[in-house]
N, C-alpha and C positions, 0 to 999 in steps of 0.2 A: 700423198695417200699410199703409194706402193710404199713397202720395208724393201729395205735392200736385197733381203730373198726373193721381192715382188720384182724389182730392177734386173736382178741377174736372170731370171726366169723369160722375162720379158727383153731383153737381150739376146739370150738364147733364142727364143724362139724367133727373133726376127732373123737373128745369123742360120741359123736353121734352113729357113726359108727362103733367103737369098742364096744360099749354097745350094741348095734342092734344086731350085730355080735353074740356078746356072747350070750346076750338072745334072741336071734332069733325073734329079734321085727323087720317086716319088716319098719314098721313106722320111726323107730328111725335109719335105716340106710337108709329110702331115703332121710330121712329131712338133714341128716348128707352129703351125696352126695350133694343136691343142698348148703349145703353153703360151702361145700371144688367145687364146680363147680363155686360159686359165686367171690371168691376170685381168680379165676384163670383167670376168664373172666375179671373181674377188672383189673387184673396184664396187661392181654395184650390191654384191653381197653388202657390204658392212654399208656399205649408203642407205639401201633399206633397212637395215637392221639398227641403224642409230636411236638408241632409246632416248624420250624426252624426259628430262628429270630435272629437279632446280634443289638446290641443295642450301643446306646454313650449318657452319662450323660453328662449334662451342669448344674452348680450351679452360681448363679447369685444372688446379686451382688458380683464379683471377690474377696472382701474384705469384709468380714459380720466385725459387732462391736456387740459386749457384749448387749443386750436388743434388738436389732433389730431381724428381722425376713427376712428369704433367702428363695430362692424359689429352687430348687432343678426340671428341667426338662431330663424327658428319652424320646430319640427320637429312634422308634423300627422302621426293615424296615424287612419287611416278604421274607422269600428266599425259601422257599416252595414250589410244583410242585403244590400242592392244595391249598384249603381255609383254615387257621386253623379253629381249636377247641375255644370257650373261652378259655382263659387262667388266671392266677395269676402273677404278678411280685411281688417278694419281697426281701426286701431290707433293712440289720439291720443297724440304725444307734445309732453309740456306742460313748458316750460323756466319757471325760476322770473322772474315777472317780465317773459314776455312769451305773448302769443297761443300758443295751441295748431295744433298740424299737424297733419294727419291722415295717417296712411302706407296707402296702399290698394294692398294684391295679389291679384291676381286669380289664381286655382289653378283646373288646368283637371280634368277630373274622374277621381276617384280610383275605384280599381276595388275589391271587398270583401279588407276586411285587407290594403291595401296602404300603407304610407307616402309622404312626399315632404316637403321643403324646399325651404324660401323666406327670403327676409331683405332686410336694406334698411340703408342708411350713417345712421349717427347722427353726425352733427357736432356739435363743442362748442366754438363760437367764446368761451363764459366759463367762468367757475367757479360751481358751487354743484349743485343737483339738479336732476334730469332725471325725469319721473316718465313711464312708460310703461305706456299699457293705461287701460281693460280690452279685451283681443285681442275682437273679435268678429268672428263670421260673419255676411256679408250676401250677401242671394240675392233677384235679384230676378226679374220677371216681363219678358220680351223688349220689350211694349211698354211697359216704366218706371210700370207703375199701383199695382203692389203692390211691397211690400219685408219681411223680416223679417228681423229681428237673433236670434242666439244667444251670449252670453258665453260662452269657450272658454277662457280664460285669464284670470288677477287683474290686479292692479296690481304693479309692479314702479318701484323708486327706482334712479338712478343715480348716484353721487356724480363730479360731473368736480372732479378737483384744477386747484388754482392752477399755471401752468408755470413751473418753475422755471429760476432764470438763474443760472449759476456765475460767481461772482466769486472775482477773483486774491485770495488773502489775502498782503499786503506783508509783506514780512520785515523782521525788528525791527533797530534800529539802524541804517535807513538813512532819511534825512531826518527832518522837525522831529517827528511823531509819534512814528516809531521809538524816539529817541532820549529820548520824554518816556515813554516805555511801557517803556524798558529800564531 
């Protein structure tokens, strides 16, 4: 749940505190108290603030081809007694055979039993699968110390087809093929 600015923060302030301590600097153990107070308030920051939402992906068109471009919509519907928080949706999408992307949207906040949509362009410069997800919600804390994820949605495959190229088919009986084929 801490980011690693939560970790160094929270390091700090314990070295802080032990050094105060020892050398009886009041200084360096209150600075060291507020940032072990800072990363705890973080922690329960974003704990309460975790929105309830249940979401369903739609990728369109049902059949992408090789060079085309897809579109990829998430349709969220807020289940929460309050308004949420902003929040993060994010969403790795992994092509077979090479590094994974992350797709991150930011949704601003939703009001009780309210819907909204969001989406993002899926490219498929090859052929083969495309595997999307798992959709999570990240929500973090303003000054970057805490984070929490909740999975919101599964995994999802794309299959992109090979593009295909139409070729003239020759008519028989005209040149050396033709002629050996008739």
């Amino acid at each position: 749940m801490l980011t690693r600015q939560g970790l160094a923060a929270l390091a700090a302030g314990i070295a802080a505190i032990v050094v105060g301590r020892f050398f009886a600097v009041i200084e360096l153990f209150v600075i060291g108290t507020a940032f072990v107070a800072a990363a705890v308030v973080a922690v329960s920051l974003v704990r309460l603030r975790r929105p309830h939402v249940a979401a369903v992906r739609w990728v369109h068109p049902s059949v992408l081809v090789a060079g085309d471009t897809g579109r990829v919509d998430i349709h969220l519907r807020h289940l929460g007694r309050v308004r949420s928080t902003p929040f993060e949706l994010v969403e790795r999408v992994q092509r077979a055979g090479s590094a994974a992307h992350v797709a991150r949207l930011p949704i601003s906040p939703l009001a009780v039993g309210s819907s909204s949509s969001t989406g993002y362009q899926l490219p498929t410069a090859v052929r083969g699968l495309v595997e999307l997800g798992p959709l999570r919600v990240e929500v973090r804390d303003p000054l970057g110390i805490a984070r929490i994820t909740q999975e919101v949605a599964g995994v999802d495959e794309v299959t992109v087809a090979p593009r295909a190229h139409l070729l003239e088919i020759p008519q028989l009986g005209q040149g050396l093929l033709g002629s050996h084929l008739l």
